[in-house]
C-alpha positions as CSV (number, residue, x, y, z in Angstrom):
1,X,118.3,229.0,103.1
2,X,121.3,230.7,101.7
3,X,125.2,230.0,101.7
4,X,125.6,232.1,105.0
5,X,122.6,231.0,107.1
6,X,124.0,227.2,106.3
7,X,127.5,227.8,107.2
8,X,126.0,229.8,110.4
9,X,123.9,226.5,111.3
10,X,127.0,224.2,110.2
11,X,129.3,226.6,112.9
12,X,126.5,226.5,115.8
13,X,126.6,222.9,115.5
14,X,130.2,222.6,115.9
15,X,129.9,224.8,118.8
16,X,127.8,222.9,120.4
17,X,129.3,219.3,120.0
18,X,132.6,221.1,121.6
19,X,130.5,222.2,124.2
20,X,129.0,219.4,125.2
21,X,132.9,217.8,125.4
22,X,133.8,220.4,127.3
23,X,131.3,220.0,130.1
24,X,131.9,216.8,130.5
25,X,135.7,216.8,131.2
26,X,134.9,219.6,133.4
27,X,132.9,217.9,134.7
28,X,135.3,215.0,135.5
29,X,137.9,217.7,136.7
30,X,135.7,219.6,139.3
31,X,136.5,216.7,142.0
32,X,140.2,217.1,141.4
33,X,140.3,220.7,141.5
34,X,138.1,220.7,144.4
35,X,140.2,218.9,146.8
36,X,143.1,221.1,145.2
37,X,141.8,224.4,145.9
38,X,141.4,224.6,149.9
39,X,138.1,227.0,150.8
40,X,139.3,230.9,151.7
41,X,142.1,230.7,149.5
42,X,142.8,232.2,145.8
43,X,145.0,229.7,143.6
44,X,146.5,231.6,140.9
45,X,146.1,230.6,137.1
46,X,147.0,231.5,133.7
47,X,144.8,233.9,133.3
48,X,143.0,234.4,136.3
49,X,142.7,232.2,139.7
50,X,140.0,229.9,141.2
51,X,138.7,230.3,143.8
52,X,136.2,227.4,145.6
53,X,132.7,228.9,146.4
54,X,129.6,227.5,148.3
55,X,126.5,227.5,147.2
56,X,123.3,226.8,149.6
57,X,121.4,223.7,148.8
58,X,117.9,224.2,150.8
59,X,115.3,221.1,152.0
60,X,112.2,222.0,153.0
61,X,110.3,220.0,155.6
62,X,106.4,218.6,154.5
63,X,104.6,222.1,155.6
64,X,106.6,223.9,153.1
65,X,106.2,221.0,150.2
66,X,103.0,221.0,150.9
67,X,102.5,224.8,150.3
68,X,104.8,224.6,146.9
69,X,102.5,222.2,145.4
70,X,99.6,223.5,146.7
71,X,101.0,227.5,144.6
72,X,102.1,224.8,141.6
73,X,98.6,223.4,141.2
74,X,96.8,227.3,141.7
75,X,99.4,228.3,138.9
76,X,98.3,225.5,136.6
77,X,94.9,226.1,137.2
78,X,95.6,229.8,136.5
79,X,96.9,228.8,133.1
80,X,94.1,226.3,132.5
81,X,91.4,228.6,133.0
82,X,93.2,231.5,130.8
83,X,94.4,233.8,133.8
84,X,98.1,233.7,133.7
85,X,99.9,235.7,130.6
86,X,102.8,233.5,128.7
87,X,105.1,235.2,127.7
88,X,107.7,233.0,125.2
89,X,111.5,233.5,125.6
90,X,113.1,231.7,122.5
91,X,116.1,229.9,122.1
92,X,118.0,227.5,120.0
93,X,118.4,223.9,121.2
94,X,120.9,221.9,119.1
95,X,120.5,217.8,119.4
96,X,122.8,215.5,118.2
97,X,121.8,212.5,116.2
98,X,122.7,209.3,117.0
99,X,123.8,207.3,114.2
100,X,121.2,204.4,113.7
101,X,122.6,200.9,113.9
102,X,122.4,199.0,111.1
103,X,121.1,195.6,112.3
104,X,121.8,193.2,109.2
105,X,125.5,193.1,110.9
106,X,124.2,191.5,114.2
């Protein structure tokens, strides 16, 4: 691995440890700004404005479970038998290491 492909690994990384900061103190926000921003309305920002949006959160009664499962098992047979075509999408996933305790300080 050369000088460029390291430092491009070492910047990823970064990037994804701010990420993962990031989404969570969104996430601790989103009930704030929620109760903030009243539903209909624009509230104006720095650069832009939010705006609070619904999205549709469907339950399906037994009839309907039963016919997902009932398509999920056909697909996995499918796949089983060589019938279904896979077709890989690749992409990077970054995992942070936990540091290991050392236990001779207990």
């Amino acid at each position: 691995m050369n000088e460029e492909q390291k430092q491009a690994l070492l910047e990823y990384e970064e990037l994804k440890l701010q990420e993962k900061q990031i989404k969570s103190r969104l996430d601790e926000l989103k009930p704030f700004i929620l109760e903030v921003v009243p539903e209909a309305t624009k509230v104006n920002a720095t650069e832009g404005f939010f705006e609070r949006k619904k999205r549709d959160n469907w339950t399906f009664g037994p009839d309907i479970q039963a016919h997902e499962q009932s398509l999920k098992d056909e697909k996995a047979a499918a796949i089983a038998k060589g019938e279904a075509t896979n077709n890989p999408t690749y992409y990077i996933e970054y995992r942070q290491v936990k540091p290991k305790q050392d236990l001779s300080e207990e």
